[in-house]
ZAMARGU-4260 file (C-alpha; in steps of 0.2 Angstrom, whole numbers, plus 5000, padded with zeros to 4 digits):
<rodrens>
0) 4945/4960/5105 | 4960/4969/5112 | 4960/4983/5097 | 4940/4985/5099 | 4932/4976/5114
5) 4917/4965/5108 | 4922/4965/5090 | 4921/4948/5088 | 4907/4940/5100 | 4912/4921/5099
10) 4929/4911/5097 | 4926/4893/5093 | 4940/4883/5102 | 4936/4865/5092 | 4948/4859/5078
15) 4935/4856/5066 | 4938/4865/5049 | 4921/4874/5047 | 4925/4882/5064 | 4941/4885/5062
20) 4933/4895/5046 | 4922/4904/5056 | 4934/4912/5067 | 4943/4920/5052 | 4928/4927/5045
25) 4922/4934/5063 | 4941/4941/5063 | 4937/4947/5047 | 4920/4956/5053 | 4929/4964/5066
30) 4942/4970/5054 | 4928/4978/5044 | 4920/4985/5059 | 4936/4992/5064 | 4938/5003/5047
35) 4949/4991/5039 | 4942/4993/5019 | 4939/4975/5009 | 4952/4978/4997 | 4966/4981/5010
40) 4959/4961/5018 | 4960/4943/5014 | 4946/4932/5010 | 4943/4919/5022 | 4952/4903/5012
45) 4967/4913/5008 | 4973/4912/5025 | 4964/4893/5030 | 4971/4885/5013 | 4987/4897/5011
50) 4981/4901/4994 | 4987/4921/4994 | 4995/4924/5010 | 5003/4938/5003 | 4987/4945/5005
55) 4986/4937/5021 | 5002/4948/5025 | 4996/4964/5016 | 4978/4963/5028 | 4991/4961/5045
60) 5000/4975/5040 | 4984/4987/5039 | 4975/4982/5053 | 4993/4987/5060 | 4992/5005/5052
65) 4974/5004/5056 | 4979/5003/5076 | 4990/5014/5076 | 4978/5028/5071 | 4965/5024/5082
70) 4980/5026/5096 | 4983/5010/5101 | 4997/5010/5113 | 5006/4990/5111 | 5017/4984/5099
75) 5016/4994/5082 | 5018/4983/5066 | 5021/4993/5048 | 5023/5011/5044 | 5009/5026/5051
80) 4995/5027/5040 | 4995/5043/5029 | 4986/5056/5035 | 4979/5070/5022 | 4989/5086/5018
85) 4979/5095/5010 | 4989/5111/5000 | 4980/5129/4993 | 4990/5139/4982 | 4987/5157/4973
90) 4983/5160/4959 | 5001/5168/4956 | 5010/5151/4962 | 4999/5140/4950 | 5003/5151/4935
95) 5022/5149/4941 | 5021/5133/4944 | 5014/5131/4925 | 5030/5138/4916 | 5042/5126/4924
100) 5046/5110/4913 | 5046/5093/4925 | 5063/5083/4923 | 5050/5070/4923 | 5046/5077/4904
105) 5062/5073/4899 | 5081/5086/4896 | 5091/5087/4881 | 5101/5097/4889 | 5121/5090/4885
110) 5113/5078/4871 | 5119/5082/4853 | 5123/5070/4840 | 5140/5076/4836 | 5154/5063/4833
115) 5138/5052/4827 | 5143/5044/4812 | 5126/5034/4804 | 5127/5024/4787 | 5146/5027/4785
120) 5158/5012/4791 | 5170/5014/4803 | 5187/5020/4799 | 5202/5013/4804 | 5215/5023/4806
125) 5233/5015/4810
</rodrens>
C-alpha cells in the first residue's frame, strides 16, 4: 500500500494457512494492478511452500524496477527498468550497414592451414 495506496484492501493478521494464502494473492493483485506482467510474478505457493523462490526473488526484483519507474523515492532494489530507444536510419546508412560482415559471422582472417600435416605420422627428427 506504500507503492499504490489501496492496492491491497485487507491484510489478514491470523496464522491460519488459507489466510496467510490470501495475503499473497492480494499482494499479487496489487502487483498486477501496479503494471507488474504475470510472467515477471510468482504464483501464490511458490512463495507459501518455497517450491520456486527463484521466482519468488525474480518477482521482488521487478516490483523493484517497476517502482522505480513509477518515481518512487525510498529504497531502490535491482537495476532501472529499460526504457525504449527507438533508432531511424537513412536509407544511405541501412545500405552501409548491409556491406559490413558481423565478427559475429565468423573471421578467418590469420587462419591457414600451413604446417598442418593430416594422414602423415609424425617425424622425429634427432
Amino acid at each position: 500500500n506504500i507503492l499504490q495506496p489501496g492496492s491491497v484492501k485487507k491484510i489478514n493478521e491470523s496464522k491460519m494457512a488459507f489466510k496467510q494464502m490470501e495475503n499473497i494473492g492480494n499482494f499479487l493483485q496489487g502487483c498486477y494492478a501496479y503494471g507488474l506482467s504475470k510472467e515477471d510474478m510468482f504464483q501464490t505457493v511458490d512463495l507459501y511452500e518455497f517450491q520456486n523462490v527463484p521466482q519468488v526473488t525474480n518477482g521482488i526484483h521487478a516490483l523493484g524496477r517497476k517502482a522505480q519507474v513509477k518515481g518512487f523515492d525510498g529504497p531502490v532494489l535491482g537495476p532501472k527498468e529499460a526504457t525504449e530507444d527507438k533508432r531511424e536510419f537513412t536509407e544511405e546508412q541501412k545500405q552501409a550497414g548491409a556491406a559490413v560482415i558481423g565478427l559475429q559471422m565468423g573471421s578467418n582472417q590469420g587462419a591457414s592451414q600451413s604446417g598442418m600435416s593430416f594422414g602423415t605420422s609424425r617425424q622425429i627428427h634427432s
